[in-house]
N, CA, C and O of each residue as an XYZ file, in Angstrom:
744
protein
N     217.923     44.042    128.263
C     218.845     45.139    128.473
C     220.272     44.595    128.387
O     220.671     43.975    129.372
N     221.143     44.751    127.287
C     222.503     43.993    126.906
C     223.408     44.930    126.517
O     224.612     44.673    126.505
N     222.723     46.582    126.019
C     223.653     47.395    125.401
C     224.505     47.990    127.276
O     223.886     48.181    128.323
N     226.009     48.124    127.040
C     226.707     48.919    127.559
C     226.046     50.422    128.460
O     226.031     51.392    127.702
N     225.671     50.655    129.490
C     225.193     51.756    130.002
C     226.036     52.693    130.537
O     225.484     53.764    130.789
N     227.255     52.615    130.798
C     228.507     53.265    130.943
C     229.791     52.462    130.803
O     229.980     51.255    130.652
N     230.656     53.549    130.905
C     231.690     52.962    130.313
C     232.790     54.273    131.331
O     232.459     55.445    131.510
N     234.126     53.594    131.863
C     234.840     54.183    132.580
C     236.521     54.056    131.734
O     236.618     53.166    130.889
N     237.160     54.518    131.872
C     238.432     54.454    131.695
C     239.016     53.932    133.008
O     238.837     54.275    134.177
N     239.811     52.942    132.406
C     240.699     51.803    133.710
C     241.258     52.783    134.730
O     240.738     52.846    135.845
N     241.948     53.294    134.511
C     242.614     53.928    135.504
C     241.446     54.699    136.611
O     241.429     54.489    137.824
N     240.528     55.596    135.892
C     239.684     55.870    136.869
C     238.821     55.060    137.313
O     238.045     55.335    138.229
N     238.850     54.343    136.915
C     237.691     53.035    137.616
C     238.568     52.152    138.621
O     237.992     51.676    139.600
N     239.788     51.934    138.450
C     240.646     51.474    139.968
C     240.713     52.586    141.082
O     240.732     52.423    142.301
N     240.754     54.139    140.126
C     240.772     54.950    141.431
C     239.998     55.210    142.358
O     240.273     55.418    143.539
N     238.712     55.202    141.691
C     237.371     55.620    142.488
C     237.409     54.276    143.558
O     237.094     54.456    144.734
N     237.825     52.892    143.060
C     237.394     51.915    143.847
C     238.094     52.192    145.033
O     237.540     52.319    146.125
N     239.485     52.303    144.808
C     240.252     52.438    146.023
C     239.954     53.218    146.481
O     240.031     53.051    147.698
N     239.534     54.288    146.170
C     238.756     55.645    147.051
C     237.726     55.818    147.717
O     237.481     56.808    148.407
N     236.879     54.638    147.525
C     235.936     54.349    148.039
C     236.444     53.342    149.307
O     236.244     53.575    150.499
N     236.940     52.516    148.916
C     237.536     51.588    149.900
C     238.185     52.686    151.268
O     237.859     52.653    152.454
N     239.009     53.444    150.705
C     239.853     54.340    151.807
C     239.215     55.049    152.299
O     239.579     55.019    153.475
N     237.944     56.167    152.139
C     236.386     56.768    152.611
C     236.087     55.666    153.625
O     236.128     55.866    154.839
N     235.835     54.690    153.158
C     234.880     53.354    154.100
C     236.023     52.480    154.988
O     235.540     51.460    155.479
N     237.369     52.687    155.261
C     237.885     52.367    156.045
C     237.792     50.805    156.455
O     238.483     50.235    157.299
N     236.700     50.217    155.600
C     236.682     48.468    156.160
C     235.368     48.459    157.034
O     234.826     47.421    157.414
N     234.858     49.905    157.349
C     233.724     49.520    158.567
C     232.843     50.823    158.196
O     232.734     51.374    159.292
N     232.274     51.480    157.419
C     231.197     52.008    157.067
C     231.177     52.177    155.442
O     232.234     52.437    154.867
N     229.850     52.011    154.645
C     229.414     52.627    153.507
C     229.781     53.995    153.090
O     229.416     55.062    153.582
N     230.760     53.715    151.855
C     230.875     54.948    151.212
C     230.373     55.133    149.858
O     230.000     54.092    149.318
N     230.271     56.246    149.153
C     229.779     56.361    147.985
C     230.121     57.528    146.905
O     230.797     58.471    147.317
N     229.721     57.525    145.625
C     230.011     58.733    144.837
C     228.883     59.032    143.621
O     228.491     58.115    142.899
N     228.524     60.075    143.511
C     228.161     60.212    141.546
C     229.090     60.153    141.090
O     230.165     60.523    141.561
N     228.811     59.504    139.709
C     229.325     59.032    138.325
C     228.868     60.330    137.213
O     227.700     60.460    136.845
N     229.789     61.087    136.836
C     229.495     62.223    136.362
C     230.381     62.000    134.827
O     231.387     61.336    134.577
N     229.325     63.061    133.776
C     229.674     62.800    132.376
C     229.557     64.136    131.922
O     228.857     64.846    132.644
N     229.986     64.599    131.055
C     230.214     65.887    130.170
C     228.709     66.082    130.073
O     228.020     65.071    129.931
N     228.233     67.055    130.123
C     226.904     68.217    129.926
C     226.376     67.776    128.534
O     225.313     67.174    128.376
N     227.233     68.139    127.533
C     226.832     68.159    126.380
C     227.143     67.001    125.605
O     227.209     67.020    124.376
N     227.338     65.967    126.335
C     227.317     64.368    126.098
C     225.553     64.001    125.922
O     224.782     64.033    126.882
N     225.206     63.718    124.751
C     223.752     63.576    124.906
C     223.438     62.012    125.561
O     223.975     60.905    125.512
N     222.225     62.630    126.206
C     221.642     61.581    127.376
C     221.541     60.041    126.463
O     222.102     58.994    126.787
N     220.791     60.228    125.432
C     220.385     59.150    124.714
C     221.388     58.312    124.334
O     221.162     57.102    124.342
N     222.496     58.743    123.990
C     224.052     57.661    123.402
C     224.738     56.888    124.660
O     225.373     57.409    125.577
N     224.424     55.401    124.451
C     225.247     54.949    125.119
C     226.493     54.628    124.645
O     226.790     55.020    123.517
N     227.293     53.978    125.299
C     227.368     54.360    126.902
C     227.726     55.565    127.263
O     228.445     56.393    126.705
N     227.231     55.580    128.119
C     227.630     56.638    128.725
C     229.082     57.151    129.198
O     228.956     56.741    130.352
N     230.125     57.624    129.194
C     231.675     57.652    129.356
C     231.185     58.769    130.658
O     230.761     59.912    130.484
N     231.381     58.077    131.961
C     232.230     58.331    133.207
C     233.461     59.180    133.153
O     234.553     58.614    133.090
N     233.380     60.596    133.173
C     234.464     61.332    133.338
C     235.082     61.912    134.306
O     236.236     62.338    134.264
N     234.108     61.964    135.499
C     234.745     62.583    136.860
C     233.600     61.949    138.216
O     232.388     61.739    138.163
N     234.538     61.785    139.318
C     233.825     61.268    140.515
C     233.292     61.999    141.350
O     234.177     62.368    142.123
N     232.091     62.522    141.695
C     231.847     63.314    143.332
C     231.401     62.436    144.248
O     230.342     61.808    144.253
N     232.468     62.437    145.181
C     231.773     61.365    146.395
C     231.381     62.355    147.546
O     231.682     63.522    147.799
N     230.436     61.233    148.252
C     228.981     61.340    148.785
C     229.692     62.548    150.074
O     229.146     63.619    150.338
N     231.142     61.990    150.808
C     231.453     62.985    151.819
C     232.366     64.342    151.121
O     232.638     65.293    151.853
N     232.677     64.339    150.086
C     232.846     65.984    149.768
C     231.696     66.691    149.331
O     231.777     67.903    149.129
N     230.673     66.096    149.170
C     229.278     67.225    149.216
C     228.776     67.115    150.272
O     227.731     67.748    150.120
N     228.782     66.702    151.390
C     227.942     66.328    152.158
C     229.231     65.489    153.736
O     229.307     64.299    154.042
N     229.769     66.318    154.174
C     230.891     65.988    155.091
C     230.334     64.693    156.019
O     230.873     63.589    156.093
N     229.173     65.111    156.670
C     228.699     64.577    157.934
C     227.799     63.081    157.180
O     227.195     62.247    157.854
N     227.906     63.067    155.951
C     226.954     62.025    155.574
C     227.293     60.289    155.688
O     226.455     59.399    155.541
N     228.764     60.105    155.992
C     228.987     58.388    156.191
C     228.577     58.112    157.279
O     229.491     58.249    158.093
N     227.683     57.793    157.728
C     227.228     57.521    158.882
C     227.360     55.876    159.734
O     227.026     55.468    160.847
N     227.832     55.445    158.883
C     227.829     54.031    159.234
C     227.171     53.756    157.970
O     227.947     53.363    157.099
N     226.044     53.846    157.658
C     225.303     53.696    156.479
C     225.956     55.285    155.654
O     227.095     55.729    155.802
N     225.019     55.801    154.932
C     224.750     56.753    153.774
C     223.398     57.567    153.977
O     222.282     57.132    153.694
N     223.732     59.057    154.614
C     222.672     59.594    155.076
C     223.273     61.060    154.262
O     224.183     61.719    154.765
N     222.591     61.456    152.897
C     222.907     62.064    152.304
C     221.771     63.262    152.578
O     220.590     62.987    152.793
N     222.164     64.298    152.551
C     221.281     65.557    152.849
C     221.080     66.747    151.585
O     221.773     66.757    150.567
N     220.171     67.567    151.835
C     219.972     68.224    150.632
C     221.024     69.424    150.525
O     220.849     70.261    149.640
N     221.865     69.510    151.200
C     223.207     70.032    151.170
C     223.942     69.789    150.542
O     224.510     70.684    149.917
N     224.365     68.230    150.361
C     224.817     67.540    149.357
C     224.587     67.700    148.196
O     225.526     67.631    147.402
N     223.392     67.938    147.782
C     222.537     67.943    146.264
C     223.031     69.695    145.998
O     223.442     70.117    144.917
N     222.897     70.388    147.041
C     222.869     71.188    146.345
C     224.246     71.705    145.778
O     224.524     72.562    144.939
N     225.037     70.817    146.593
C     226.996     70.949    146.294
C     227.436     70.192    144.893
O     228.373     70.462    144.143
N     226.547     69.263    144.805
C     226.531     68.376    143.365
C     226.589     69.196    142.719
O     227.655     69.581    142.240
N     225.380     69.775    142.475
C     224.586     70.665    141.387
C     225.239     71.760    140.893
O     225.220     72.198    139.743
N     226.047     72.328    142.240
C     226.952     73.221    141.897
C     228.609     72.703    140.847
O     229.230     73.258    139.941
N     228.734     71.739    141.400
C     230.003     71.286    140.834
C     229.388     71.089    139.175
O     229.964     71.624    138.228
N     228.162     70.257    139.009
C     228.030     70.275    137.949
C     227.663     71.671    137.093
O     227.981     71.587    135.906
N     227.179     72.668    137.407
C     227.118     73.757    136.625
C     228.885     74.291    136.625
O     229.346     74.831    135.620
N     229.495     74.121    137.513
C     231.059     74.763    137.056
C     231.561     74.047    136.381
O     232.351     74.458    135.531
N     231.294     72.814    136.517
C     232.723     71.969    135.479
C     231.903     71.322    134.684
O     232.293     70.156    134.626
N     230.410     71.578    133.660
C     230.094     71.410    132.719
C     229.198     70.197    132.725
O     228.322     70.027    131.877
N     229.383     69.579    133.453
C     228.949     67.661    133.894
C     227.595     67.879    134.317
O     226.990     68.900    134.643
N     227.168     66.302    134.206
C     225.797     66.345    134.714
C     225.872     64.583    135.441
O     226.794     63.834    135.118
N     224.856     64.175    136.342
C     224.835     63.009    136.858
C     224.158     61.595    135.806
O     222.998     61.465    135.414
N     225.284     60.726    135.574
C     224.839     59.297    134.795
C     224.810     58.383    136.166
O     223.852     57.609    136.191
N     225.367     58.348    136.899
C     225.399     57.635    137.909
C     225.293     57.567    138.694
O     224.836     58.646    139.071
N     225.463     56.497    140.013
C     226.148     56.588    141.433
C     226.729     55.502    141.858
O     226.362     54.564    141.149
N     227.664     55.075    142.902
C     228.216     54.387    143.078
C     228.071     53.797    144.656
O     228.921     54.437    145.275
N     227.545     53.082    145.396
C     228.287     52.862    146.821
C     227.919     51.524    147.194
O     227.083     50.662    146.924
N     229.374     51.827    148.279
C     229.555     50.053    149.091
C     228.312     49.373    149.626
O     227.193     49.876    149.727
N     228.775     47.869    150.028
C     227.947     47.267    151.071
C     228.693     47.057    152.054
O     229.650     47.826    151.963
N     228.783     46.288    153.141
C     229.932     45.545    153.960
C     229.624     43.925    153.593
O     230.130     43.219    154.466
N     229.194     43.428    152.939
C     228.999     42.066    152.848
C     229.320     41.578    150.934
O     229.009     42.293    149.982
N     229.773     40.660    150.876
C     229.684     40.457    149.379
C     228.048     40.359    148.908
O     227.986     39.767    147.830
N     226.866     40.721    149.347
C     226.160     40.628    148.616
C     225.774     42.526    147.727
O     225.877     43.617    148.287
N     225.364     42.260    146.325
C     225.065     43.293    146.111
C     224.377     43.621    145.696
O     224.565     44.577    144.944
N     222.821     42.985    145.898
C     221.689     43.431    145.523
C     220.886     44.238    146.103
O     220.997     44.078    147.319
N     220.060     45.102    145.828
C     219.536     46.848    146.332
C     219.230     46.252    147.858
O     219.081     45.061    148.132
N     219.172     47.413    148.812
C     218.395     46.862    149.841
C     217.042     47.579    149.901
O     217.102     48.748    149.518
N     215.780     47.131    150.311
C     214.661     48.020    150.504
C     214.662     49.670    150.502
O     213.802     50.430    150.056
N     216.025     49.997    151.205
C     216.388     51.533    151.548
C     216.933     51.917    150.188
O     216.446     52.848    149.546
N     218.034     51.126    149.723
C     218.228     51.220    148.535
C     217.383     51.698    147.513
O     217.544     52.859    147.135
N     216.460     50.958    146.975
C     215.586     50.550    146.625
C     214.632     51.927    146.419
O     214.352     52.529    145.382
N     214.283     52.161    147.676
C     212.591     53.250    147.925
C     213.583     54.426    147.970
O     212.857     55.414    147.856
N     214.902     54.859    148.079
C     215.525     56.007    148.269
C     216.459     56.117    147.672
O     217.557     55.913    148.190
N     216.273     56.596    145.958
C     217.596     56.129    145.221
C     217.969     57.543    145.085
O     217.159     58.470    145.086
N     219.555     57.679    144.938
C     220.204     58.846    144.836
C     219.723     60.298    143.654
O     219.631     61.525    143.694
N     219.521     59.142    142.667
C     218.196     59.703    141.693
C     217.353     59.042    141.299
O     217.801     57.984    140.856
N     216.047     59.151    141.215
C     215.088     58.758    140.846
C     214.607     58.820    139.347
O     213.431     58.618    139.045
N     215.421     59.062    138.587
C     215.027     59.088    137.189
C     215.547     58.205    136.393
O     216.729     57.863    136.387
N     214.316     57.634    135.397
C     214.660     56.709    134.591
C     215.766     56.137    133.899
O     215.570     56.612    132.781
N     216.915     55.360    133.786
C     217.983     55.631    132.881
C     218.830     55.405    133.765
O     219.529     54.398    133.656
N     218.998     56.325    134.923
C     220.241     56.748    136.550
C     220.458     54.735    136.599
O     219.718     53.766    136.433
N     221.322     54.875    136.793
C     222.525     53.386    136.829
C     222.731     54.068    138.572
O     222.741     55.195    139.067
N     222.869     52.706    139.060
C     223.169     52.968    140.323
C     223.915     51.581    140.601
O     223.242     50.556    140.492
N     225.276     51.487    140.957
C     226.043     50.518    141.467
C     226.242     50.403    142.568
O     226.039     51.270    143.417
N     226.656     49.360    142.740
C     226.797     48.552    144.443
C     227.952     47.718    144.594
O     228.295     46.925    143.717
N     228.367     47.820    145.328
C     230.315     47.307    145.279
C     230.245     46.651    147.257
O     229.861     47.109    148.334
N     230.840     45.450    146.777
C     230.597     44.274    148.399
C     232.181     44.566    148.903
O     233.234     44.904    148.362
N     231.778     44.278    150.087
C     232.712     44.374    150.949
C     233.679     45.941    151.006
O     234.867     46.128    150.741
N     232.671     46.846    151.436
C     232.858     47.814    151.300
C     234.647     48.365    150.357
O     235.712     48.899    150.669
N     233.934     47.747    149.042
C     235.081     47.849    147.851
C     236.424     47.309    147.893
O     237.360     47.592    147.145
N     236.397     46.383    148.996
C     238.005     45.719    148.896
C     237.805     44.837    147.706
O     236.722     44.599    147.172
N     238.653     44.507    147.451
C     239.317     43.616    146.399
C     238.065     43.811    145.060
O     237.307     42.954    144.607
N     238.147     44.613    144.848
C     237.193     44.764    143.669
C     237.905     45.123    142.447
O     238.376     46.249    142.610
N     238.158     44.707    141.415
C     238.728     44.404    140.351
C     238.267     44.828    139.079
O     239.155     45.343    138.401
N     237.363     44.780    138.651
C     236.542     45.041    137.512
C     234.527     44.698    137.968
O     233.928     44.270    138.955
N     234.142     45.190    136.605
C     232.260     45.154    137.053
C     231.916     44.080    137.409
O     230.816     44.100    137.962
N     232.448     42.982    137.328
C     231.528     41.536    137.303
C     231.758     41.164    139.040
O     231.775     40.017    139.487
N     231.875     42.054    139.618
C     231.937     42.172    141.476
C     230.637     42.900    141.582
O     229.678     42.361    142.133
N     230.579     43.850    141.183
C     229.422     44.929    141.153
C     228.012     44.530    140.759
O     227.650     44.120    139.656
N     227.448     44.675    141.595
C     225.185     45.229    141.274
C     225.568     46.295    140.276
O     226.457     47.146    140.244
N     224.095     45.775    139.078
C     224.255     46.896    138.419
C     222.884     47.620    138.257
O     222.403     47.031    137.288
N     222.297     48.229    138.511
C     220.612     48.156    139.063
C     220.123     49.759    137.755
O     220.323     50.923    138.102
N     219.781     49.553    136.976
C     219.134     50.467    136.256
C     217.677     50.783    136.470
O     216.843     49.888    136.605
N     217.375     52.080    136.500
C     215.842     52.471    136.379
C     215.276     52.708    135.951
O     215.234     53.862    135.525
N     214.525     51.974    135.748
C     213.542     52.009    134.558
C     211.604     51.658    134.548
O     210.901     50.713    134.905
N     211.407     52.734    134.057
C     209.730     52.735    134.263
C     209.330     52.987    135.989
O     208.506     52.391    136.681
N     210.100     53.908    136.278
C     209.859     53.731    138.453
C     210.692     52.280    139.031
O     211.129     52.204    140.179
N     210.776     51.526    138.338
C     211.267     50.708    139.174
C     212.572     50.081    138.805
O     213.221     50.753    138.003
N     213.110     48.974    139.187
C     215.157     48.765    138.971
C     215.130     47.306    138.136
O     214.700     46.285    138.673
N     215.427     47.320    137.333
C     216.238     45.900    136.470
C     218.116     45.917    137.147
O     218.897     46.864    137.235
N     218.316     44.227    137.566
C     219.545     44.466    137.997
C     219.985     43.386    137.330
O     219.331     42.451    136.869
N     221.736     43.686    137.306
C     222.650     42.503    136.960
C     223.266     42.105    137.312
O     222.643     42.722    138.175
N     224.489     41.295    137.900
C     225.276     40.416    138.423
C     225.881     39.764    137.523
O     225.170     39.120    136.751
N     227.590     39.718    137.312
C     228.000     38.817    137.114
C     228.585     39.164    136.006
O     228.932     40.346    136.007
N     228.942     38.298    134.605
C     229.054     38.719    133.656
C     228.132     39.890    132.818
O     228.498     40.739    132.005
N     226.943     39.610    133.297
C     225.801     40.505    132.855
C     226.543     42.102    133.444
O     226.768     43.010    132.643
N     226.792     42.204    134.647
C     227.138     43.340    134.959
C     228.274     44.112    134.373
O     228.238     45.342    134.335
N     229.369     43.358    133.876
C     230.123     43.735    133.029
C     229.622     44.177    131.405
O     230.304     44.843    130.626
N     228.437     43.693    131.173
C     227.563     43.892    129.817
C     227.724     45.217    129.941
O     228.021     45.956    129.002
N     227.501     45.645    131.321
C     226.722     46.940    131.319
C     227.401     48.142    131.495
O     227.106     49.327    131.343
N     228.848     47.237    132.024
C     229.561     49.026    132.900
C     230.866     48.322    132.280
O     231.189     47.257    132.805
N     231.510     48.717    131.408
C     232.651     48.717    130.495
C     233.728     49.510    130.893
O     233.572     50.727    130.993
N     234.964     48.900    131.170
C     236.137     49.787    131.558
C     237.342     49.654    130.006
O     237.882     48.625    129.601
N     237.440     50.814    129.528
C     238.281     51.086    128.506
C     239.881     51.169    128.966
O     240.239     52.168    129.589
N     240.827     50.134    128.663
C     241.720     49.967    128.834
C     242.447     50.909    127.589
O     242.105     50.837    126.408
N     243.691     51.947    128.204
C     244.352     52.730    127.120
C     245.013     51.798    126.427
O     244.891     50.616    126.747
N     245.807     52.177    125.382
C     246.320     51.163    124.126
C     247.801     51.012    124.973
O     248.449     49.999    124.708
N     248.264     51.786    125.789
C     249.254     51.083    126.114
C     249.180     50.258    127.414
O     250.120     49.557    127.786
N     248.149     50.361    128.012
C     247.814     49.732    129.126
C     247.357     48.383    128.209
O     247.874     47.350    128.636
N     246.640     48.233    127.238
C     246.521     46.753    126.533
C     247.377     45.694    126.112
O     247.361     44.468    126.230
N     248.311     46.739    125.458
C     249.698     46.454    125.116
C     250.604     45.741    126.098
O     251.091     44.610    126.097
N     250.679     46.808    126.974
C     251.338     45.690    128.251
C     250.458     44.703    128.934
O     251.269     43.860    129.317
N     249.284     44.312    129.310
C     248.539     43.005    129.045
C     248.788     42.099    128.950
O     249.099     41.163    129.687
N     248.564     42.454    127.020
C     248.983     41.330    126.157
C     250.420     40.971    126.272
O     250.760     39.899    125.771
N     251.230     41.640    126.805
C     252.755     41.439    126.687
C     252.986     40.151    127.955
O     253.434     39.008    128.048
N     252.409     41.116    128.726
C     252.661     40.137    130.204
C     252.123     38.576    130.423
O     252.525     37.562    130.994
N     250.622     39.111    129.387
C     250.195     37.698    128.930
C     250.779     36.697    128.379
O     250.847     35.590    128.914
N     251.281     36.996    127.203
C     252.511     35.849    126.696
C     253.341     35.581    126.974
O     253.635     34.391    126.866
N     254.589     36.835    127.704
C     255.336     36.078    128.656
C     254.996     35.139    129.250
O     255.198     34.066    128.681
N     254.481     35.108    130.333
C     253.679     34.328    131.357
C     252.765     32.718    130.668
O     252.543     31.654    131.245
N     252.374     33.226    129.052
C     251.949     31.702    128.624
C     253.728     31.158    128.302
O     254.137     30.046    128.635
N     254.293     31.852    127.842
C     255.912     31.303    127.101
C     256.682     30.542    128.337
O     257.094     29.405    128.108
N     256.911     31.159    129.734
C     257.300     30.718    130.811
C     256.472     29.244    131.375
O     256.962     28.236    131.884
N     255.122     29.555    131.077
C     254.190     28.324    131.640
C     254.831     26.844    130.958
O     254.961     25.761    131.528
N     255.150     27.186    129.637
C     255.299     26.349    128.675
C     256.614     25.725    128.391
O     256.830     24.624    127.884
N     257.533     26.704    128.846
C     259.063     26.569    129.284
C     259.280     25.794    130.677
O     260.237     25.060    130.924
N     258.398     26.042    131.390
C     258.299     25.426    132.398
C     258.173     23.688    132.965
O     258.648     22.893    133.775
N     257.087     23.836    131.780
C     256.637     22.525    131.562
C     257.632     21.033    130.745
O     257.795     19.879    131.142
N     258.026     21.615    129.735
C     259.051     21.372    128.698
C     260.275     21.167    129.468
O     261.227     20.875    128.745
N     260.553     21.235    130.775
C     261.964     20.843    131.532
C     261.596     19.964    132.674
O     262.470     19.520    133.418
């Protein structure tokens, strides 16, 4: 499993993190679906991440310390997705520890249970999280989860930097090699 399974735009992929981080306060699990256009067919990856529903605007009472999501929730999803066209590619939520591999609960009680559903995991209830290669990346497949870590996890969950967000990058990048080098040279 090497092809790309979603794919986010930078900006929303720093937002959700920090949003998750600010939900979870430093001391409980927070979380969200990873939602994609309706008529985005299932089969094309990656999948492009277009909008976030997290776990306490469907479901108020659900951060519990852990993630105790109710069928209230589902049914507030479901609704958002029939109004604004979307359907669920994902989900997203913290741990409090840098580790981020499923836990048993994880595991036997996944947000969706269908084949394909990407389900991420973000340590330290999302502080300093930067890009995918922080992130579990746990796909389902055949009933049960293939996961990644690491560079592998970045294989999988791709953040599209805009052309001028690259642009400045690369700009800042060479400054910063030109200064290193100016630096050195005196």
């Amino acid at each position: 499993m090497t092809d790309a399974r979603l794919v986010f735009d930078a900006s929303l992929f720093r937002s959700m993190i920090r949003e998750l981080a600010r939900r979870g306060a430093g001391r409980r699990e927070s979380g969200a679906f990873l939602l994609t256009a309706r008529d985005h067919p299932a089969d094309c990856l990656p999948q492009p991440v277009t909008a976030i529903a997290y776990y306490d605007d469907l479901d108020p009472g659900c951060l519990t310390g852990a993630i105790t999501f109710r069928a209230d929730g589902y049914t507030a999803l479901a609704a958002r997705c029939r109004r604004d066209r979307l359907r669920v590619v994902g989900d997203i939520h913290t741990h409090p520890s840098a580790r981020v591999v499923q836990s048993r609960t994880d595991a036997a009680n996944p947000m969706v249970a269908l084949d394909g559903h990407v389900a991420l995991i973000a340590p330290r209830f999302a502080s300093g999280v930067t890009d995918p290669t922080a992130l579990g990346v746990h796909v389902r497949e055949n009933g049960g989860w293939s996961s990644s870590f690491g560079p592998q996890s970045a294989a999988l969950v791709r953040i599209r930097e805009h052309g001028r967000h690259r642009l400045q990058r690369a700009l800042l990048h060479h400054l910063a090699a030109g200064w290193k080098r100016l630096r050195r040279n005196t």
